[in-house]
MIMARBA-652363 format. One line per field, with one value per residue: y, x, z of N, C-alpha, C in turn. Coordinates in nm, 2 decimals. Each point is the difference from the previous one (the first is absolute). Layout:
BEGIN
npy c(Y,...)
npx c(X,...)
npz c(Z,...)
capy c(Y,...)
capx c(X,...)
capz c(Z,...)
cpy c(Y,...)
cpx c(X,...)
cpz c(Z,...)
This chain:
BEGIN
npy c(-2.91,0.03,0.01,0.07,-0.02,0.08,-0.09,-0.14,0.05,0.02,-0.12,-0.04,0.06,-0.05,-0.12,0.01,0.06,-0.01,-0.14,0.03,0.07,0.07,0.16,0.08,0.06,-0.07,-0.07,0.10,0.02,-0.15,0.04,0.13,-0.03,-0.11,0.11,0.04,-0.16,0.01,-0.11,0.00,-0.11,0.08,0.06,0.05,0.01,0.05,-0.04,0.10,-0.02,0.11,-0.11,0.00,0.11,-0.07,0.08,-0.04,-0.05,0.11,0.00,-0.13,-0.02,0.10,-0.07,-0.07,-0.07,-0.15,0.04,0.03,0.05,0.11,-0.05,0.08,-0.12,-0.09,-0.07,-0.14,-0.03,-0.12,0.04,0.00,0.12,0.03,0.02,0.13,-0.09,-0.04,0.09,-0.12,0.00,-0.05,-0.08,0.00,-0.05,-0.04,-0.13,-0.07,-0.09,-0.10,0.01,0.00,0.11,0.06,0.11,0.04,0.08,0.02,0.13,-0.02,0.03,-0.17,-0.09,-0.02,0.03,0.07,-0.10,0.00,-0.14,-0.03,-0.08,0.11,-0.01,-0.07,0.12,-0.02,-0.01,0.10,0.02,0.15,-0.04,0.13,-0.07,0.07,-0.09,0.08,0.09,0.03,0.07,0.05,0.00,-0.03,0.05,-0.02,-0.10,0.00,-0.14,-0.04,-0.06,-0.02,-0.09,-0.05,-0.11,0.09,-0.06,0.05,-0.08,-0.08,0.03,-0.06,-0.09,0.02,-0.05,-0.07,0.05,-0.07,0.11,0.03,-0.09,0.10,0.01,0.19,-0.07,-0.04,-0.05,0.08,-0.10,-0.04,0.13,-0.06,-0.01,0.14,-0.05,0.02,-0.06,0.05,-0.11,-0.04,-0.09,-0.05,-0.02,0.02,0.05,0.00,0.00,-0.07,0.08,-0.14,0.01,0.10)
npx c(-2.34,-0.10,0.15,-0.05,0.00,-0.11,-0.04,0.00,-0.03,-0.11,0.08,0.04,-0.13,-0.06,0.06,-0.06,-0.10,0.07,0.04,-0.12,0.00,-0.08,0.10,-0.09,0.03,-0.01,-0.14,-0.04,0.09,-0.02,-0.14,-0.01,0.04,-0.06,-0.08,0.11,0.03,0.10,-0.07,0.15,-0.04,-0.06,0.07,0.00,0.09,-0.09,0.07,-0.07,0.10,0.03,0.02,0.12,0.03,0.07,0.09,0.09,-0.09,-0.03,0.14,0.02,-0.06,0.05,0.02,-0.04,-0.04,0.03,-0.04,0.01,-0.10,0.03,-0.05,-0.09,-0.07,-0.16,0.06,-0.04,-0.06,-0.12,-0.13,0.06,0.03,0.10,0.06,0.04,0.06,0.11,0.09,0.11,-0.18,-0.01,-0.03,-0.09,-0.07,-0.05,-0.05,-0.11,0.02,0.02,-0.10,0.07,-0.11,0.13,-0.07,0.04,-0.14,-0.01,-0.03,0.00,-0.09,-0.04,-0.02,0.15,0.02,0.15,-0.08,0.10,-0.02,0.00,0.09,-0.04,0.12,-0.05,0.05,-0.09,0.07,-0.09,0.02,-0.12,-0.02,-0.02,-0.04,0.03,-0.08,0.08,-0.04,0.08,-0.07,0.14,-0.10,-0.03,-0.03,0.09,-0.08,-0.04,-0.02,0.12,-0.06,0.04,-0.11,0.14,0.00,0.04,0.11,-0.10,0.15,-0.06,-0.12,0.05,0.05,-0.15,0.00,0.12,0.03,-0.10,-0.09,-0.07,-0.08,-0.04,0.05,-0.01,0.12,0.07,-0.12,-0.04,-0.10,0.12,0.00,-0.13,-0.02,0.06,0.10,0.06,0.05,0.08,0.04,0.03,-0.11,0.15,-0.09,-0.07,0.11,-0.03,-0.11,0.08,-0.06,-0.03,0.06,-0.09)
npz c(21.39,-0.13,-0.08,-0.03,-0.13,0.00,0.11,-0.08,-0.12,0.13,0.02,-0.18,-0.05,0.08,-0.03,-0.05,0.09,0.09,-0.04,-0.02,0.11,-0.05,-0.03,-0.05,0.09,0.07,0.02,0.00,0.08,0.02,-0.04,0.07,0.07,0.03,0.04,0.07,0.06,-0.14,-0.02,0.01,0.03,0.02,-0.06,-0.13,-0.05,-0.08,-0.07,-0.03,-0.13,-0.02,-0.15,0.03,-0.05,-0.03,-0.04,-0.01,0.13,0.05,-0.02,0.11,0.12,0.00,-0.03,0.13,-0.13,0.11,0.16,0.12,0.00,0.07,0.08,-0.04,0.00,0.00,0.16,-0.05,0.09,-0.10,0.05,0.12,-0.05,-0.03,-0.13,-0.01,-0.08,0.00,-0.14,0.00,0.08,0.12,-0.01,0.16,0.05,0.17,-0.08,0.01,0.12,-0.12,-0.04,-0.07,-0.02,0.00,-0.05,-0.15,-0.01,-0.12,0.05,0.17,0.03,-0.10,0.04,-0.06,-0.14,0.02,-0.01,0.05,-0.02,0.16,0.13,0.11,0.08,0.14,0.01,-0.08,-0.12,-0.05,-0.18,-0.02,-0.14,-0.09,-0.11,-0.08,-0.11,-0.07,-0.07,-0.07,-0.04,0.02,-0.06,0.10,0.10,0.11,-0.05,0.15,0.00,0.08,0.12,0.12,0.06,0.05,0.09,0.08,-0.01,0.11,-0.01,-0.09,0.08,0.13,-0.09,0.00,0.12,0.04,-0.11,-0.06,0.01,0.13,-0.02,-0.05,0.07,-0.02,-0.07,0.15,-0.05,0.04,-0.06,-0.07,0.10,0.13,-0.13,0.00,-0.11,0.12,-0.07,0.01,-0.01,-0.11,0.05,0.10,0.14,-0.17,-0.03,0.10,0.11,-0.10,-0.04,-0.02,-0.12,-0.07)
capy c(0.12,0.00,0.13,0.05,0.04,0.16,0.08,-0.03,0.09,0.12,0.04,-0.01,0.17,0.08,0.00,0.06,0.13,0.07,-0.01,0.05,0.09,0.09,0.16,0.05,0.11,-0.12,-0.05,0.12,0.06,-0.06,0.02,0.11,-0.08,-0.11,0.01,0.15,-0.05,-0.13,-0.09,0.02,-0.17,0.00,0.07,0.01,0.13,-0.02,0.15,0.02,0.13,0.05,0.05,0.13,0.01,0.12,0.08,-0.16,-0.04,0.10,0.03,-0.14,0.04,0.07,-0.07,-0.15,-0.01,0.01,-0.07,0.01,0.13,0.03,-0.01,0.14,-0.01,0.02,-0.12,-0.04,-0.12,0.00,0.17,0.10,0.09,-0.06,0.12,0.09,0.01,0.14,-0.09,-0.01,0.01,-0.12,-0.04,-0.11,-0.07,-0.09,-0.01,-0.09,-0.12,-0.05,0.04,0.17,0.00,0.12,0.08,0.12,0.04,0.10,0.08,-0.01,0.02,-0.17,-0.12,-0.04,-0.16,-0.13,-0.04,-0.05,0.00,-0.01,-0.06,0.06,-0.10,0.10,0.01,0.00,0.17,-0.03,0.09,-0.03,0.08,0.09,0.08,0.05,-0.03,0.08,-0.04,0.08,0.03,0.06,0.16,0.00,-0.02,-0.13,-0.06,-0.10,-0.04,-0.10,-0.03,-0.15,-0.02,-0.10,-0.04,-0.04,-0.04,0.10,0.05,0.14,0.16,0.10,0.05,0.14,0.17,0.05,0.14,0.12,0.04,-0.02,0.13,0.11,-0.05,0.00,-0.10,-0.12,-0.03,-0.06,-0.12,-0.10,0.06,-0.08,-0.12,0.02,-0.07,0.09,0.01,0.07,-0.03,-0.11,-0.06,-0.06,-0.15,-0.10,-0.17,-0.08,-0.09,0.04,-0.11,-0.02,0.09,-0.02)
capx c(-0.01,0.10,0.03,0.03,0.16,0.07,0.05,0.13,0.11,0.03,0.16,0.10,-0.01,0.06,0.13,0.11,-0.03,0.16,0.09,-0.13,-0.02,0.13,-0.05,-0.02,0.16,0.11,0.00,-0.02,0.15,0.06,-0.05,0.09,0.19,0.00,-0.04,0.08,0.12,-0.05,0.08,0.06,0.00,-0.15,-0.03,0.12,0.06,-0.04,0.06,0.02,0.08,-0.04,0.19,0.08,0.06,0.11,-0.01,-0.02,-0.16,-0.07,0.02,-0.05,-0.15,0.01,0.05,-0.04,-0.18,-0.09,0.08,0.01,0.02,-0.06,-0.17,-0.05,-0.21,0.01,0.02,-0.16,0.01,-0.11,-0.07,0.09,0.10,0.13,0.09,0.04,0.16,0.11,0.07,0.15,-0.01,-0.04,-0.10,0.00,-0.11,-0.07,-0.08,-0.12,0.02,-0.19,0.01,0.01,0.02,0.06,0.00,0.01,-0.04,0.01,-0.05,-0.10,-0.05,-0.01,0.13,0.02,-0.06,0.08,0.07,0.08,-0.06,0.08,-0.06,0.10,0.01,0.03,0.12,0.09,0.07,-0.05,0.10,-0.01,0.07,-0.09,0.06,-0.13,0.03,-0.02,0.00,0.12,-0.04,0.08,-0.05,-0.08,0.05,-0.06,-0.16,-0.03,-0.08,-0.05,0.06,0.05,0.05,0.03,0.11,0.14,0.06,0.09,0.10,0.01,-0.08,0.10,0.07,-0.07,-0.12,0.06,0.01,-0.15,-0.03,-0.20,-0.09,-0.08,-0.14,-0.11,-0.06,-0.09,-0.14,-0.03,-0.02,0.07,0.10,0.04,0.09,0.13,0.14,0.09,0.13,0.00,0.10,-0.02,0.04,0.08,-0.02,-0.05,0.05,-0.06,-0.10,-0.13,-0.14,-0.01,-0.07,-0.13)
capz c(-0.07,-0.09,-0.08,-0.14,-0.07,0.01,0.11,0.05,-0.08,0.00,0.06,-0.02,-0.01,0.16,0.02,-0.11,-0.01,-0.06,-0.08,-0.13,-0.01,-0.11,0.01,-0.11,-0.09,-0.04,-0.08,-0.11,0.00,-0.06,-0.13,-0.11,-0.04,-0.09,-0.13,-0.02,-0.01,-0.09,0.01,-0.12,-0.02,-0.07,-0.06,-0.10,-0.06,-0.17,-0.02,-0.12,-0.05,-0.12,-0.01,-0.04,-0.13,0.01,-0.08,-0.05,-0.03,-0.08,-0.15,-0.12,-0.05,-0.13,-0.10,-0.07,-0.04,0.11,0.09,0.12,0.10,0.15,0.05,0.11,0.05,0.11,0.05,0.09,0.08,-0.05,-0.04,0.04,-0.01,0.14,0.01,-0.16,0.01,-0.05,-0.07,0.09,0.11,0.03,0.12,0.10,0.05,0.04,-0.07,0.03,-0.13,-0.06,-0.17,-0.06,-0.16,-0.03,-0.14,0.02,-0.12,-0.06,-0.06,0.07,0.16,0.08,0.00,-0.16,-0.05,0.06,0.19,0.11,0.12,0.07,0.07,0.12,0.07,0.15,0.02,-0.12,-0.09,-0.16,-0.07,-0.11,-0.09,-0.05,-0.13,-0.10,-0.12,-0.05,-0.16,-0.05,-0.19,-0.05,-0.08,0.11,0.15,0.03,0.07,0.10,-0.03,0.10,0.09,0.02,0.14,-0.01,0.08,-0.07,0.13,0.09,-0.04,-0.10,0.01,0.08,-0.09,-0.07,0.00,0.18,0.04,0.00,0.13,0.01,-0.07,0.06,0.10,-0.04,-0.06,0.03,0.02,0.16,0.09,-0.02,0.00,0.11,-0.07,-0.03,0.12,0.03,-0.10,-0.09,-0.08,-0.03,0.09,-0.05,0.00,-0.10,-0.01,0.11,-0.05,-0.12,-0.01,-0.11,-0.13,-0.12)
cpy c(-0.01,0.11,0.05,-0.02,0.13,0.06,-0.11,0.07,0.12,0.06,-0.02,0.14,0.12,-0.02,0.06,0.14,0.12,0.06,0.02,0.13,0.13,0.06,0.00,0.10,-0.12,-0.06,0.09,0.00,-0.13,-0.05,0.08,-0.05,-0.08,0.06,0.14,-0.08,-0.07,-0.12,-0.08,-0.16,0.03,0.08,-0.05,0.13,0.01,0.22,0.01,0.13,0.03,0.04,0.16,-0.01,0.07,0.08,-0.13,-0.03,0.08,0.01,-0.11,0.07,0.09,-0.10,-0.13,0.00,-0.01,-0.06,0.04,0.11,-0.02,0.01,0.09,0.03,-0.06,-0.15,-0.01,-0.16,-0.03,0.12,0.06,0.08,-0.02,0.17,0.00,-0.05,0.11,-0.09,0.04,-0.02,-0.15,0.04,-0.14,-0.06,-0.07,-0.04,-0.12,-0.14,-0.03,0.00,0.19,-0.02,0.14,0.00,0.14,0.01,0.09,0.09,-0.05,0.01,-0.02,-0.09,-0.06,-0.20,-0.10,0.00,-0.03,-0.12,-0.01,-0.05,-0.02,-0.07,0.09,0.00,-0.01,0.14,-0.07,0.16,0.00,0.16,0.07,0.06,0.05,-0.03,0.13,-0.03,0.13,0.04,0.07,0.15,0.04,0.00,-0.16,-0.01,-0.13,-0.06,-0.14,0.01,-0.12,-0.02,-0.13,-0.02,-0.07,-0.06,0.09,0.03,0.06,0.10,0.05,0.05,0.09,0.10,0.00,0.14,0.10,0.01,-0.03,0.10,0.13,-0.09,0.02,-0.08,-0.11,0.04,0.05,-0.06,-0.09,0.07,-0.06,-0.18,0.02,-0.02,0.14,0.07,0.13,0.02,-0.15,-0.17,-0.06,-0.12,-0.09,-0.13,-0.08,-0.11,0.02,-0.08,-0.08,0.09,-0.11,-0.08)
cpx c(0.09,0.05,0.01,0.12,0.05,0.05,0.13,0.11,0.09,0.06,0.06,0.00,0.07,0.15,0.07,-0.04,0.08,0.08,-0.07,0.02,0.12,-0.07,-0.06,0.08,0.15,-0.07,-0.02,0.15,0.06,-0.10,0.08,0.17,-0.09,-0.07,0.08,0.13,-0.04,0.09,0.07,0.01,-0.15,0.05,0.17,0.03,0.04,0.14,-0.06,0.06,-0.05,0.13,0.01,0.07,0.17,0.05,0.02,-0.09,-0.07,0.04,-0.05,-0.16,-0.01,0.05,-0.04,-0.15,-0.07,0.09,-0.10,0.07,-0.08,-0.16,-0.03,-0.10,0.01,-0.01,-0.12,0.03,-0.14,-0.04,0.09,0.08,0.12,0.08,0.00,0.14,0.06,0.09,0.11,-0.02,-0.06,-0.15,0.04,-0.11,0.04,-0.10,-0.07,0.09,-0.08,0.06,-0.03,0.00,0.06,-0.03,0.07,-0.05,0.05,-0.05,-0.19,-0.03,-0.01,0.10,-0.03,-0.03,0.11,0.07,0.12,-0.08,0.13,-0.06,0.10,0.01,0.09,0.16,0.10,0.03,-0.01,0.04,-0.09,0.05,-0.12,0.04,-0.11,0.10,0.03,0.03,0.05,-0.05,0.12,-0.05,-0.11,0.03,-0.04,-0.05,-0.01,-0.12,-0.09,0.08,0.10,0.09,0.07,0.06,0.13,0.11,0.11,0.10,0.03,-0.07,0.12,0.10,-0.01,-0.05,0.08,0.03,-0.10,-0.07,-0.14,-0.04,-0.08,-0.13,-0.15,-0.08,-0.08,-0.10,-0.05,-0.05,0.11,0.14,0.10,0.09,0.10,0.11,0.05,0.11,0.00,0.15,-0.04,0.03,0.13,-0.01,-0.06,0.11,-0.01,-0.08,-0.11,-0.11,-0.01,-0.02,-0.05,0.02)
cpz c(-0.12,-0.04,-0.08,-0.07,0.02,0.11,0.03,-0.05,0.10,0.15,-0.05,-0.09,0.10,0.00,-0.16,-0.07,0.04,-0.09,-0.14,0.00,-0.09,0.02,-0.15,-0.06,-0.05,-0.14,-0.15,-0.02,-0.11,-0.12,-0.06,-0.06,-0.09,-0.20,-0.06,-0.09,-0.10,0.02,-0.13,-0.01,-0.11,-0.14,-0.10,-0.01,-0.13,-0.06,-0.15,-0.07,-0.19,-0.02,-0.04,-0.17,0.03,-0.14,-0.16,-0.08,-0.06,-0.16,-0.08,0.00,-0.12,-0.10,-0.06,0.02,0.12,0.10,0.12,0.08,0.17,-0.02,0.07,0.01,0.16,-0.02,0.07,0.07,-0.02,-0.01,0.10,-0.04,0.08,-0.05,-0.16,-0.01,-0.06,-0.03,0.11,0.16,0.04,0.15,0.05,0.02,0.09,0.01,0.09,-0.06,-0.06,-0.17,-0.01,-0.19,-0.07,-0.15,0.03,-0.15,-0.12,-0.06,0.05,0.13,0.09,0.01,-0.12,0.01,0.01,0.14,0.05,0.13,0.08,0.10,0.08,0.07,0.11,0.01,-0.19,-0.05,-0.14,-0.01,-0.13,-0.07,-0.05,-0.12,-0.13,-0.11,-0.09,-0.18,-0.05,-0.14,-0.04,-0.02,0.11,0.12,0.05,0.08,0.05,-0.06,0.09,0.12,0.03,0.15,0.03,0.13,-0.01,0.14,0.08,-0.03,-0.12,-0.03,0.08,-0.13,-0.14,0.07,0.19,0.01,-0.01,0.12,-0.03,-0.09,0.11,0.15,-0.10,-0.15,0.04,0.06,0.16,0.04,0.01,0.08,0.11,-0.02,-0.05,0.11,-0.01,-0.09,-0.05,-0.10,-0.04,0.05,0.02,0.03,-0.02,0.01,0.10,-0.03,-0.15,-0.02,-0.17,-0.12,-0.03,-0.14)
């Protein structure tokens, strides 16, 4: 009598049918943790800030031809919207490792024509900066006329913008809202592990 392959298989089925077996509320129970919990080895932590002026600053902007002022459009991740900045306030991201291409346009709807790429890396702290080129006519109010997104090295964002606060939640975008880091003060433990600059 010969046998089958299939039925030889099938006490060692019998024997480990047991130990197979799982509840469906367990196994639902630990889908939900697994996709509720993010996992922070997968993802970076990207801060971006729109400087602040202090009273100082402001009189030079009154004064010299062109410089750099606060950014207060909107921050895009490719066609994504991410948040409206505010000048002197900062944002967080945990973000997707991978490549990321940050604009912030001017005086648009869309994501602007120059890029930040970036290329997150799990567990790293990137620090970018958000500023608007402004042009000074003297006999005219002054006028913004470009943007400008730059990365810069954690310790010295902590040392422009550690005392600014998050910006308004309802700036950030809702789809992008579940990628926000907790902070709500400015991160302190960027000097840690950094991730290469750009």
């Amino acid at each position: 009598m010969s046998v089958r392959k299939s039925d030889a298989r099938l006490p060692l089925v019998g024997a480990l049918a047991p130990a197979m077996k799982v509840s469906i509320p367990r196994l639902l129970a630990t889908a939900a943790v697994t996709i509720a919990v993010p996992c922070f080895a997968q993802t970076g932590t990207v801060t971006f800030y729109s400087i602040g002026l202090s009273p100082a600053q402001q009189v030079k902007v009154a004064l010299v031809p062109a410089g750099a002022g606060p950014f207060t459009g909107w921050l895009f991740d490719g066609s994504q919207r991410m948040a409206h900045a505010q000048r002197g306030r900062f944002i967080a991201f945990n973000l997707a490792t991978g490549e990321h291409q940050f604009t912030v346009p001017y005086k648009s709807g869309g994501p602007g024509k120059t890029a930040l790429n970036l290329t997150v890396l799990g567990g790293g702290n990137y620090c970018v900066r958000l500023t608007a080129k402004y042009v000074n006519w003297i006999v005219a109010p002054v006028s913004f006329v470009d943007s400008r997104i730059e990365q810069v090295p954690c310790q010295q964002a902590l040392k422009e913008a550690g005392g600014y606060k998050r910006i308004d939640i309802d700036r950030v975008d809702p789809p992008v809202r579940t990628e926000l880091d907790s902070s709500v003060t400015f991160p302190r433990g960027i000097e840690g592990r950094l991730a290469p600059e750009a």
